[in-house]
MDTraj code that builds the backbone (N, CA, C; nanometers):
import mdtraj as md
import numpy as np

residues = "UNK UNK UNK UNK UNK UNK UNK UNK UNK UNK UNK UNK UNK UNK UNK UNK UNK UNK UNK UNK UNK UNK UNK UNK UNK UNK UNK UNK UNK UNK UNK UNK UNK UNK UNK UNK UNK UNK UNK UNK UNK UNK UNK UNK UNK UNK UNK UNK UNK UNK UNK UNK UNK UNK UNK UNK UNK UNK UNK UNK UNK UNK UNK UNK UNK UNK UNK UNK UNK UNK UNK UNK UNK UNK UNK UNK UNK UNK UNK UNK UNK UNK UNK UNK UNK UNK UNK UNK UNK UNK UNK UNK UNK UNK UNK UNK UNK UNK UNK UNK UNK UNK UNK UNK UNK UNK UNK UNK UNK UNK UNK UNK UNK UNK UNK UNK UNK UNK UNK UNK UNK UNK UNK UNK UNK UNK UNK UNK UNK UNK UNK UNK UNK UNK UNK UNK UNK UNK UNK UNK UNK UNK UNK UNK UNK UNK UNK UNK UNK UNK".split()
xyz = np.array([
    [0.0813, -0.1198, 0.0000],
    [0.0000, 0.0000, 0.0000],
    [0.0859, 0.1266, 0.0000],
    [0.2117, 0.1296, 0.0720],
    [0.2667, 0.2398, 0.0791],
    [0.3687, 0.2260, -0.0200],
    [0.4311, 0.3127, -0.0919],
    [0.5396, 0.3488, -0.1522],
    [0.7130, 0.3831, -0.1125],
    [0.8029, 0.3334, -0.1026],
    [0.8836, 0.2973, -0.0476],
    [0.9814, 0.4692, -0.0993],
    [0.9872, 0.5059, 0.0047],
    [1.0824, 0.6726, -0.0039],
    [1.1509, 0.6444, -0.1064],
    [1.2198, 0.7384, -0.1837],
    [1.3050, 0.7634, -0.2705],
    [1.4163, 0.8979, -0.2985],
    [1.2574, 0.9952, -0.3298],
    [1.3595, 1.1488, -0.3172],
    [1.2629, 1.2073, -0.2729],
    [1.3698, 1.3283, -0.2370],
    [1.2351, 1.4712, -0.1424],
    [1.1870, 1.4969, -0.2150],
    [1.1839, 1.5229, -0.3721],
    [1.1163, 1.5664, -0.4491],
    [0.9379, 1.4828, -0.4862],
    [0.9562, 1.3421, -0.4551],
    [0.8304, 1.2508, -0.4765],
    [0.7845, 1.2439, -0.3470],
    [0.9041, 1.2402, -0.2178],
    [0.7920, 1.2763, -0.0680],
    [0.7189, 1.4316, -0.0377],
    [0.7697, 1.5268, -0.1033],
    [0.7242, 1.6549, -0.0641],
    [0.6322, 1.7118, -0.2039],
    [0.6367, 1.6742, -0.3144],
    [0.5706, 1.7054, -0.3924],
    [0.5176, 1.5927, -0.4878],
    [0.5544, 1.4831, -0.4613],
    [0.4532, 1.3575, -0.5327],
    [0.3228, 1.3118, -0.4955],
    [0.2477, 1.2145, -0.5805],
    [0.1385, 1.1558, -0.5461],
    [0.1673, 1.0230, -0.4460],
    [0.3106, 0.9930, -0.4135],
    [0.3270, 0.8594, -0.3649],
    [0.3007, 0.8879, -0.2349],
    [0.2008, 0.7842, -0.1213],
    [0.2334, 0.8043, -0.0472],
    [0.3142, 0.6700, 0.0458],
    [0.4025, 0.7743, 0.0706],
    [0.5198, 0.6893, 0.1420],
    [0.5927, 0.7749, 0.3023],
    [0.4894, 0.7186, 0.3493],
    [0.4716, 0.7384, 0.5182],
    [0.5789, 0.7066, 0.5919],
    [0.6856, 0.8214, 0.6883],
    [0.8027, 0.7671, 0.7198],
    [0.7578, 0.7302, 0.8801],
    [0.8288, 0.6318, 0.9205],
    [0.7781, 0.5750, 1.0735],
    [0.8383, 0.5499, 1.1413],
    [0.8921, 0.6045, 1.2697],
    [1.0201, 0.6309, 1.3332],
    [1.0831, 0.4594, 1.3751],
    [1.1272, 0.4922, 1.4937],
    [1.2281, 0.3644, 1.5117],
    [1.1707, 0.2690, 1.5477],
    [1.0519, 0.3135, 1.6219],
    [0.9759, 0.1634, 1.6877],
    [0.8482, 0.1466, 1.5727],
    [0.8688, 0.2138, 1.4590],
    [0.7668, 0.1592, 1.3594],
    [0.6057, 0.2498, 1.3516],
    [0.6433, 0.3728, 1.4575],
    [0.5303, 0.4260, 1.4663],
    [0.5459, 0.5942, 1.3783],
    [0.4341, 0.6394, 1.3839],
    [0.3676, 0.7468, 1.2580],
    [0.2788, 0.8417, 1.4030],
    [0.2978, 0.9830, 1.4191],
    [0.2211, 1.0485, 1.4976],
    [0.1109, 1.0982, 1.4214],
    [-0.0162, 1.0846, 1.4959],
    [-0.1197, 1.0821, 1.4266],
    [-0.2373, 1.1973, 1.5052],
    [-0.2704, 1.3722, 1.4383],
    [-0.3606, 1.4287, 1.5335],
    [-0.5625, 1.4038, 1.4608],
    [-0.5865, 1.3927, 1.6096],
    [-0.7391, 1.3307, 1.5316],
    [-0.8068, 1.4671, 1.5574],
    [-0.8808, 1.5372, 1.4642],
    [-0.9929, 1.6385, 1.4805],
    [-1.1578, 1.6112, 1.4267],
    [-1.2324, 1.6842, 1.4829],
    [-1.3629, 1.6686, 1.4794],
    [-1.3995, 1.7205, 1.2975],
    [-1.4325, 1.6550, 1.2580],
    [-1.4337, 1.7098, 1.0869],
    [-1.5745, 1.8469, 1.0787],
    [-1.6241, 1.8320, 1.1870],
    [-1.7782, 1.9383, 1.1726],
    [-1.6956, 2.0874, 1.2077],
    [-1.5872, 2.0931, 1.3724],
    [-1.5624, 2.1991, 1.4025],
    [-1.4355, 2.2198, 1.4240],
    [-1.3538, 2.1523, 1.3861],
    [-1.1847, 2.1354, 1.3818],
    [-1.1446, 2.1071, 1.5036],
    [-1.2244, 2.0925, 1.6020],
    [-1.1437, 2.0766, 1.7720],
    [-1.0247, 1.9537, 1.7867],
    [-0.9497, 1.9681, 1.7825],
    [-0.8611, 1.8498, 1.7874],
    [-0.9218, 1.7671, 1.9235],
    [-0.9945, 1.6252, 1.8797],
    [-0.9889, 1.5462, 1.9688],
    [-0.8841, 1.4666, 2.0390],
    [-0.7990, 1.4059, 1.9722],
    [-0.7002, 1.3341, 2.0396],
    [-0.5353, 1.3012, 1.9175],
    [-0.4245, 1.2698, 2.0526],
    [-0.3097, 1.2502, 1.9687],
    [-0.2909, 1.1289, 1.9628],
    [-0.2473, 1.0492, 1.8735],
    [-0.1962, 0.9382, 1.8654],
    [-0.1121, 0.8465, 1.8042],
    [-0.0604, 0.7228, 1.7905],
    [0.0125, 0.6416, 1.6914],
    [-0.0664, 0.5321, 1.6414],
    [0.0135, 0.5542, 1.5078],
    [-0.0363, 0.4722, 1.3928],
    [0.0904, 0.3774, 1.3908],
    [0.0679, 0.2583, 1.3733],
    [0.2247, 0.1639, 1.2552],
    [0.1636, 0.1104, 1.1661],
    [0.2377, 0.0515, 1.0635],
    [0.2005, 0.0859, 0.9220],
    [0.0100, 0.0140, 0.9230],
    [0.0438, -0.1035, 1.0131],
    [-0.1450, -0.1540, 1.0317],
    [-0.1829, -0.0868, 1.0102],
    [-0.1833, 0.0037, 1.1084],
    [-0.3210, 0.0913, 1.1440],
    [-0.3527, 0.1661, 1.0638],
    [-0.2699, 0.2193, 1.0154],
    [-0.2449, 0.3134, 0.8832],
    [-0.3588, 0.2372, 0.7985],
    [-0.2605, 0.1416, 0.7088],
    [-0.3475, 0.0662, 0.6427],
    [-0.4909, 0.0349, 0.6719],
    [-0.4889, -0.0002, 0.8125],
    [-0.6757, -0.0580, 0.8205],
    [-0.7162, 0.1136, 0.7893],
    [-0.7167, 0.1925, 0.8872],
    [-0.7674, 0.2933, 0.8275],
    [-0.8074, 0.3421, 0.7202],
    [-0.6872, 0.3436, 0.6103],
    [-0.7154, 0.3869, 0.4624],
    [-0.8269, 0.2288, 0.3854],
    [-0.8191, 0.1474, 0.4424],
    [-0.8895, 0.0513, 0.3918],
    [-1.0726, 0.0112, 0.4309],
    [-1.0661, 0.0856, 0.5695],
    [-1.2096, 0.0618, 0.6632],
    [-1.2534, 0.2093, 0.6439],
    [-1.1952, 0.3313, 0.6369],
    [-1.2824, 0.4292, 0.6541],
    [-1.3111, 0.4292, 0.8156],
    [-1.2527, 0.3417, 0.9347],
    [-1.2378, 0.3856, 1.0336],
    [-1.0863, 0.3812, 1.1105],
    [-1.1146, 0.4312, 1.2305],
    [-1.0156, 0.4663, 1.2760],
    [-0.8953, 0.3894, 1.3375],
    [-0.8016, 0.3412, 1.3175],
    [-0.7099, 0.2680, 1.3801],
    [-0.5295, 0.2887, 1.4590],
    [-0.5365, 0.2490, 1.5237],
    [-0.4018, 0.3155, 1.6530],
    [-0.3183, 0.2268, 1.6810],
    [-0.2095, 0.2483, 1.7062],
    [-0.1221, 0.1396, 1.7549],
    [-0.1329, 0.1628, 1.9424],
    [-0.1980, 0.0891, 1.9939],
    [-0.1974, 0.1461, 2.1664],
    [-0.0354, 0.0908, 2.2100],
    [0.0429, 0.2270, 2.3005],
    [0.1851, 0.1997, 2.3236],
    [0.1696, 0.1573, 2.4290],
    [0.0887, 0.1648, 2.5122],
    [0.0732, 0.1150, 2.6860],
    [0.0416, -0.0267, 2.6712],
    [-0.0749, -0.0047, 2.5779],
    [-0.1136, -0.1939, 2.5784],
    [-0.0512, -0.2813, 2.4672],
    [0.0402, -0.2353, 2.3973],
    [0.1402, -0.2745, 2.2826],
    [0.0269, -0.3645, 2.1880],
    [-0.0851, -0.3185, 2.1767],
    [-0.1564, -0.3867, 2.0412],
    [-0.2656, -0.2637, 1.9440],
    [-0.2686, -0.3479, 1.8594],
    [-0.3474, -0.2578, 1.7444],
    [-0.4971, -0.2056, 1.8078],
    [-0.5443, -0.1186, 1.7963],
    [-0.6696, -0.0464, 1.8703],
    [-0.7628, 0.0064, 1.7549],
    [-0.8754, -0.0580, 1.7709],
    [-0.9922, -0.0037, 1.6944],
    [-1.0491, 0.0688, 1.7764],
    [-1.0208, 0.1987, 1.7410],
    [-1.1267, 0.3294, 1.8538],
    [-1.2592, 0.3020, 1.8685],
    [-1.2897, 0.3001, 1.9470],
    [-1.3967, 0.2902, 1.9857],
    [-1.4580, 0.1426, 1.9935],
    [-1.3597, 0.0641, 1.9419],
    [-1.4395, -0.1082, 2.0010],
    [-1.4760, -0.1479, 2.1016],
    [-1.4151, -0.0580, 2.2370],
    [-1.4996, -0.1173, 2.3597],
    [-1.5717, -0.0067, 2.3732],
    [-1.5888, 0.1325, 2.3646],
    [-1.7137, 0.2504, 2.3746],
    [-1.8044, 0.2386, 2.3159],
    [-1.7778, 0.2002, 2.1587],
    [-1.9079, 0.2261, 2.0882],
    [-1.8995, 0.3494, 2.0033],
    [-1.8037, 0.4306, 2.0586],
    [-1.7510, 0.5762, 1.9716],
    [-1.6541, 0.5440, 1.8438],
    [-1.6835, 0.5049, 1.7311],
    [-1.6292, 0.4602, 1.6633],
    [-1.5845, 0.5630, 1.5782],
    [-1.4376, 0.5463, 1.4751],
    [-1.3957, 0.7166, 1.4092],
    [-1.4389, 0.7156, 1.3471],
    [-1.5269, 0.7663, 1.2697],
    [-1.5661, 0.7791, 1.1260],
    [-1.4828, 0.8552, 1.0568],
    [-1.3732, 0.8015, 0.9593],
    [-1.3030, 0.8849, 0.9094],
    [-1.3412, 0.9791, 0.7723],
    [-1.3452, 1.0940, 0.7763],
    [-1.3725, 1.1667, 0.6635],
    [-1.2337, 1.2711, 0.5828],
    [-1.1624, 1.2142, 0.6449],
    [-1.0249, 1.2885, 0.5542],
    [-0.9127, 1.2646, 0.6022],
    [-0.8350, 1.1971, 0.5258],
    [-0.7031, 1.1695, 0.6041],
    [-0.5959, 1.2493, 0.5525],
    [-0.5135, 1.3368, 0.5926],
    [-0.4005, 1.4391, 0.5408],
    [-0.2385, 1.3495, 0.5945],
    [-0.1228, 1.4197, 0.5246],
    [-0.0395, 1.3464, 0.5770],
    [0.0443, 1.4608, 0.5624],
    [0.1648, 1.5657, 0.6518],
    [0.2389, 1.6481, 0.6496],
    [0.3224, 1.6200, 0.4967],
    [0.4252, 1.7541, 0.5002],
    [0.4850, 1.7733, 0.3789],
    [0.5932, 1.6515, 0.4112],
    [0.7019, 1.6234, 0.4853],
    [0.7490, 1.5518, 0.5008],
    [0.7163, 1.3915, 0.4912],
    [0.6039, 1.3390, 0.5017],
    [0.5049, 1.2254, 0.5196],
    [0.5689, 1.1729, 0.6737],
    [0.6077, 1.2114, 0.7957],
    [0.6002, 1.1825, 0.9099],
    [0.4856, 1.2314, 1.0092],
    [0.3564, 1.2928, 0.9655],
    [0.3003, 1.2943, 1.0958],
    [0.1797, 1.3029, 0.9984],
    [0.0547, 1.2664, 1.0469],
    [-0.0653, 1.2264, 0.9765],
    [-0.1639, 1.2796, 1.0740],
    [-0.2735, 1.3502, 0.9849],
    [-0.3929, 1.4340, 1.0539],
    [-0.5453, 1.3895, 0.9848],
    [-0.6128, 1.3108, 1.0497],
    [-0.7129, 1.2916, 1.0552],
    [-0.8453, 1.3419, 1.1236],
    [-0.9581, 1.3332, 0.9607],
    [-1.0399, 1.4248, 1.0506],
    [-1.1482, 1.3097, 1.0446],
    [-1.2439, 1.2636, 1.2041],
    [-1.3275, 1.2454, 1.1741],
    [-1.4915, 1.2771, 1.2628],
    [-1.5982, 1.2017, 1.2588],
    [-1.7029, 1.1849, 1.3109],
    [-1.7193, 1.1033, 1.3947],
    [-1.7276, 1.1150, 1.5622],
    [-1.7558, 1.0582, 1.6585],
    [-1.8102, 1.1538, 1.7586],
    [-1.9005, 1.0638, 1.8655],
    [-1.9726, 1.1502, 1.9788],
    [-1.8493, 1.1711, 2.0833],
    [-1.7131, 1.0700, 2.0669],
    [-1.6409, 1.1070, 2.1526],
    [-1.4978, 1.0060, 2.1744],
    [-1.3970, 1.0748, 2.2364],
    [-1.2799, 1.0862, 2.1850],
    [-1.2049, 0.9835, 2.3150],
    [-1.2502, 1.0542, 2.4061],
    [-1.1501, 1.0215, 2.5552],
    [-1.2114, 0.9632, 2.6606],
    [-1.0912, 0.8919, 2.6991],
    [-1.1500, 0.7264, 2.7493],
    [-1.1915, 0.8306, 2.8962],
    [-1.1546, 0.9082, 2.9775],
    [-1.2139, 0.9779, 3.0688],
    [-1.3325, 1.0490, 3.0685],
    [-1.4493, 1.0791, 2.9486],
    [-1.5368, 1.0974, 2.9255],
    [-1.5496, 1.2219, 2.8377],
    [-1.4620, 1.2725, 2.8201],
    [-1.5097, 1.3988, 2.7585],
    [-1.4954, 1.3536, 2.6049],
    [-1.5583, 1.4903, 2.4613],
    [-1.5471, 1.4827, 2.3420],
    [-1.3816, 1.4585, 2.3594],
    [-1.3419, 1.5898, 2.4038],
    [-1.1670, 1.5334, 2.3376],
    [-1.1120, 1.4734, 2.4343],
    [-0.9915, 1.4878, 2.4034],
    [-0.8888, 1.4153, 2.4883],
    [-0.7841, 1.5997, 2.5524],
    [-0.8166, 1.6547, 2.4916],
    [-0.7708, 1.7982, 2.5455],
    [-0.8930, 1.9049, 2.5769],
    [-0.9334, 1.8512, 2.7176],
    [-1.0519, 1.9068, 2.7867],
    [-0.9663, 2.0094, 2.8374],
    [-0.8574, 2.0432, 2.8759],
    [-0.7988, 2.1172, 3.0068],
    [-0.7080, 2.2101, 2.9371],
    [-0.7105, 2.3540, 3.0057],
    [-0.6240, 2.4718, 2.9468],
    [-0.5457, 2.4918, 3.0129],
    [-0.3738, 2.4433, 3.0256],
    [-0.2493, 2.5390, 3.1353],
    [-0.2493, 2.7413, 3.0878],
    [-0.2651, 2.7605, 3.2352],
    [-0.2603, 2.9013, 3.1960],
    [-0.1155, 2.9494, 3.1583],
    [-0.1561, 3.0513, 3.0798],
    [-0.0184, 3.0950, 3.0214],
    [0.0193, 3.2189, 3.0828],
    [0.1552, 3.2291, 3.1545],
    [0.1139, 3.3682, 3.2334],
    [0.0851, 3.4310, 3.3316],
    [0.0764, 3.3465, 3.4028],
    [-0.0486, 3.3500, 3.5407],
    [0.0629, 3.3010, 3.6144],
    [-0.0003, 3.3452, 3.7436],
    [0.1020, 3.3092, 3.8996],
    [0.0718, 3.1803, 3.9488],
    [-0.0390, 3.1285, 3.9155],
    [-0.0962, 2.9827, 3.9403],
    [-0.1087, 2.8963, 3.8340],
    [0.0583, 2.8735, 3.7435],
    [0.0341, 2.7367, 3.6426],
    [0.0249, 2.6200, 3.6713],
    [0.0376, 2.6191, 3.7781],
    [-0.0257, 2.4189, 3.8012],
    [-0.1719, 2.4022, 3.8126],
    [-0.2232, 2.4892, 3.7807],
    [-0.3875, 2.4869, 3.8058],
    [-0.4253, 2.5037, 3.6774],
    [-0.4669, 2.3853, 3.5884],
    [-0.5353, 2.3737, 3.5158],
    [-0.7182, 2.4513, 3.4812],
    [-0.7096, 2.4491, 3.3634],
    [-0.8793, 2.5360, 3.3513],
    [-0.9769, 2.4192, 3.2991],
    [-1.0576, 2.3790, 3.2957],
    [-1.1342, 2.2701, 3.2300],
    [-1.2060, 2.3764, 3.1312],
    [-1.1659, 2.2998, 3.0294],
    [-1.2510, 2.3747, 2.8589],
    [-1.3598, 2.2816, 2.9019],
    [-1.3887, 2.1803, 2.8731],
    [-1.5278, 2.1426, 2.8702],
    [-1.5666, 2.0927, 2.9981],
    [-1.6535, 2.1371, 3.0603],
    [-1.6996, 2.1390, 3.1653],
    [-1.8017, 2.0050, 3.1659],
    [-1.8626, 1.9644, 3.0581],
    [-1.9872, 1.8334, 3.0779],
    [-1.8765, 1.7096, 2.9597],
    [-1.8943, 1.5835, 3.0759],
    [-1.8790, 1.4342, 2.9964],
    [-1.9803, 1.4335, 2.9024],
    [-1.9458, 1.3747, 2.7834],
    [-2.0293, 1.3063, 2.6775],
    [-2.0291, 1.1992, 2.7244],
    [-1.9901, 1.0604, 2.7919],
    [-2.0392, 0.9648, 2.8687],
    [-1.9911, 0.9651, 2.9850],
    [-2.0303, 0.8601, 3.0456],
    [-1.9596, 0.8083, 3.2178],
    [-1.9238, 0.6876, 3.1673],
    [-1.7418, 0.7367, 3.1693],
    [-1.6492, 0.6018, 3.1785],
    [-1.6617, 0.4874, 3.2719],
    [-1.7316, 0.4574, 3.3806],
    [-1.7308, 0.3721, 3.4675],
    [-1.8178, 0.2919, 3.3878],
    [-1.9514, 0.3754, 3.3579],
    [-2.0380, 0.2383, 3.3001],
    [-1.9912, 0.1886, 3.1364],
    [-1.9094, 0.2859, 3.0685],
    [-1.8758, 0.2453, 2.9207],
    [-1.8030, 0.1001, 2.9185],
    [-1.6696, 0.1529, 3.0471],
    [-1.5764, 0.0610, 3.0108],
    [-1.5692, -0.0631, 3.1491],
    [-1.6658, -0.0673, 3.1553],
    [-1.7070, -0.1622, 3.3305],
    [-1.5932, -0.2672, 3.2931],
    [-1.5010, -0.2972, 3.4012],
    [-1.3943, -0.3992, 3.4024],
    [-1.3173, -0.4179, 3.3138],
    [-1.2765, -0.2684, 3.2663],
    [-1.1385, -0.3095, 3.1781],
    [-1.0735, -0.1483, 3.2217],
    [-0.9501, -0.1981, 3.2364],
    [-0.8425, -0.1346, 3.3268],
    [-0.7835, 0.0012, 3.2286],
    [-0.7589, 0.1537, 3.3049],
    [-0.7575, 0.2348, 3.2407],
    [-0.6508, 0.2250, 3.1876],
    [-0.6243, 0.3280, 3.0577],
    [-0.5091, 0.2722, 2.9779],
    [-0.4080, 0.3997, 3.0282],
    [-0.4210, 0.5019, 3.1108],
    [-0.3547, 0.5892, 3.1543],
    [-0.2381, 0.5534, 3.2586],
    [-0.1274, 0.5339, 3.2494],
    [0.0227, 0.5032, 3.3360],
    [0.0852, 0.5854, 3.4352],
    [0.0830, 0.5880, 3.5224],
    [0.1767, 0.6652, 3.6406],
    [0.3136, 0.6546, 3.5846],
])
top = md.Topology()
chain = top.add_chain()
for i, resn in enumerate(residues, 1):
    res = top.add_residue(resn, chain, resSeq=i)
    for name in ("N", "CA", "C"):
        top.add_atom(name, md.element.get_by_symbol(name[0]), res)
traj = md.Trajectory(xyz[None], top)
């Protein structure tokens, strides 16, 4: 599926796409809402996911905590609907836009609910941008362990 690099001239101005993927095989990937541009969430792709993606029209991740391939939304129900996939000038970082009620396994649309102030005498105090969950994670994901790491 992908096209194997050659010159800057066919990665920065060709039709090939040939996706570069760092050392452990992964591709940084930002997901936005295709209706209002809000960036929902960041993530990794390896070449799978990539592929299922361009092949399903949904969304697919490489999870680094749980070291396996992740269909968004297979245990929520929030599934990506992908409606445009972009890939930087370089072909190392990939921006997808799609359609879902929601993004983050803690409940909110995105995964960047929270504003650090810039400026301010109190930067460890976060601001919450969105103030209401689109679900309650307890009952979505009943008995399966959060994917967030200390």
């Amino acid at each position: 599926m992908f096209t194997k690099r050659k010159s800057i001239k066919q990665i920065e101005e060709g039709k090939d796409l040939a996706p570069k993927f760092d050392k452990f095989g992964l591709i940084p990937v930002i997901t936005t809402d295709f209706k209002n541009g809000n960036v929902l969430m960041h993530g990794y792709m390896n070449r799978k996911a990539l592929e299922k993606t361009i092949q399903t029209g949904e969304a697919y991740y490489w999870s680094r905590s749980r070291k396996i391939l992740w269909h968004k939304g297979d245990s929520s129900g929030f599934i990506q609907r992908v409606k445009e996939i972009r890939i930087d000038d370089d072909q190392d970082a990939v921006w997808i836009k799609v359609d879902t009620k929601a993004s983050c396994h803690v409940g909110y649309k995105s995964c960047f609910y929270r504003s650090i102030p810039v400026k301010s005498k109190n930067k460890k105090r976060m601001i919450f941008k969105e103030k209401k969950k689109s679900f309650n994670p307890k009952k979505v994901y009943k008995g399966l362990s959060n994917p967030t790491k200390i």
